[in-house]
N, C-alpha and C positions, 0 to 999 in steps of 0.2 A: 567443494564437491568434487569428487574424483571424473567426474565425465563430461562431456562438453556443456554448453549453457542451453544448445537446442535442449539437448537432452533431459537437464535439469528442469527447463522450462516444464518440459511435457511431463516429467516427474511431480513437480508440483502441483500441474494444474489438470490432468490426466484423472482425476477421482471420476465421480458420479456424475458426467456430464458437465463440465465446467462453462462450455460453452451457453448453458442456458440459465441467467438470471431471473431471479424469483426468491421471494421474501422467504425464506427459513419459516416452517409452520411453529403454531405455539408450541407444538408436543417438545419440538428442538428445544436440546436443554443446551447453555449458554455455553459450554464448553464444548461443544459442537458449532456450535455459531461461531466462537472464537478458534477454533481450529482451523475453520473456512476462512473467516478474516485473515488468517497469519498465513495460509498458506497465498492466499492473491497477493498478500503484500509482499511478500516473497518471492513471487514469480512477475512482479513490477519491477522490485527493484533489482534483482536479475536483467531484465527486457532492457531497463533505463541504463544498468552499466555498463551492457553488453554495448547498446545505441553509442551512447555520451562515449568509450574506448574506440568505436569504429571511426566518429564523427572528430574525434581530437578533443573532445571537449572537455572542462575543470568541472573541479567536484563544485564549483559556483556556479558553473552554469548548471550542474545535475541541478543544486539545491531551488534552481531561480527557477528548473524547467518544472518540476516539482508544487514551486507555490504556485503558478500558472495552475497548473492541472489543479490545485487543490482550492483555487479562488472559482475557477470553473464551475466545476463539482458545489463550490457552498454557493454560488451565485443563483445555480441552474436546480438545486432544489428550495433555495429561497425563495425564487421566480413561481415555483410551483404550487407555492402556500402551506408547503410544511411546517417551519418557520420564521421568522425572521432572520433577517441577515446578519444583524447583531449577534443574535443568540447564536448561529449557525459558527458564527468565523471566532466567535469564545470559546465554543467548545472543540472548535476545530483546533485552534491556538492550542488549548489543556490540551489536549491529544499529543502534541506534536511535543510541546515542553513535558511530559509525562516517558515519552518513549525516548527522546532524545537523554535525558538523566539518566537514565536506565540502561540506554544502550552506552553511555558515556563511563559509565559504570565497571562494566564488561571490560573482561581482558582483550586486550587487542587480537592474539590472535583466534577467538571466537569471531571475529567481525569480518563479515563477505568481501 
């Protein structure tokens, strides 16, 4: 991105009020859903490399800080009664082995 990372930050995440989470209505068709989805992830993994460069830290520790936040997250709606934790941390897994191919894929210099 040509401009600083604040900057890209608040670019990404600067739409319709980013600051207030709430479920996408039914009318939202998926590809507006996944728009949202990719731009937050985008604007984490920005936040996290910004952090992890300030802080000295290896892309092992991004990756280890990363399944934390992401055990949290399936723990803390498992907790909730969504669904199980089993189920939760499978698909959380396919998720992660799905975008990693993918992004493995990709020319290098496409990658942030």
């Amino acid at each position: 991105m040509p401009y600083g990372n604040t900057a890209a930050i608040r670019a990404l995440t600067c739409g319709r009020q980013p600051f207030r989470i709430e479920q996408l209505g039914k009318t939202t068709s998926r590809l507006v859903e996944a728009r949202h989805v990719t731009r937050l992830a985008d604007a984490l993994l920005i936040a996290a490399a910004e952090h992890a460069q300030d802080a000295g830290l290896s892309e092992g520790a991004l990756l280890g800080a990363f399944a934390i936040a992401l055990g949290r997250v399936t723990g803390s709606a498992a907790r909730e009664g969504r669904q199980s934790v089993t189920l939760l941390m499978e698909h959380v897994a396919d998720q992660v082995r799905r975008v990693a191919r993918l992004e493995f894929g990709r020319r290098s210099w496409v990658l942030q």
